[in-house]
N, C-alpha and C positions, 0 to 999 in steps of 0.2 A: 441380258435383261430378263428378269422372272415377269409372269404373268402376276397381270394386277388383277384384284378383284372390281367389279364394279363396287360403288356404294350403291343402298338400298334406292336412295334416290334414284340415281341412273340407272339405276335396271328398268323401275316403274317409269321410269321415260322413257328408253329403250321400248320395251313392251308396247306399251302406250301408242309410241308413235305409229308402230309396225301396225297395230291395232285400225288406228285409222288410215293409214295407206289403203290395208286390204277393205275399209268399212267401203273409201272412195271408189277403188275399185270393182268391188259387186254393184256400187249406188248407180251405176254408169248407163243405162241404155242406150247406146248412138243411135241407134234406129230401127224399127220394126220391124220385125222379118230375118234381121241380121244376126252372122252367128254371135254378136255379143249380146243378146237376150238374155235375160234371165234365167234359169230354169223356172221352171211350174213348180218344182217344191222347197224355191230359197224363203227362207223368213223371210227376207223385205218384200216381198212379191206376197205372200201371203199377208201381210200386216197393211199394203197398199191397198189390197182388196176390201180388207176390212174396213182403212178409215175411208176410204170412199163409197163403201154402203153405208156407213156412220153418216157423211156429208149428207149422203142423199135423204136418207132418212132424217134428217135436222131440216133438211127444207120445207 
């Protein structure tokens, strides 16, 4: 049996999906302190800082 190609579509699913698996799994912190912390220089860490001094500063 030859190798199929995907179509354009399934690939941009493919991608896609992998895309949001790994978004779920950086999004994750179980708990403080813990080695599943964030680092200090991931973009969602950096962009959480920000809209929460945004929050504060709208109060």
């Amino acid at each position: 049996m030859g190798v199929t190609r995907l179509k354009r579509k399934d690939r941009r699913n493919k991608t896609t999906s992998r895309m949001e698996v790994q978004f779920l799994k950086l999004g994750r912190n179980v708990e403080l302190g813990s080695r599943s912390e964030m680092p200090k220089d991931s973009q969602i860490t950096k962009n959480n800082a920000i809209l929460d001094k945004l929050a504060a500063e709208a109060k």
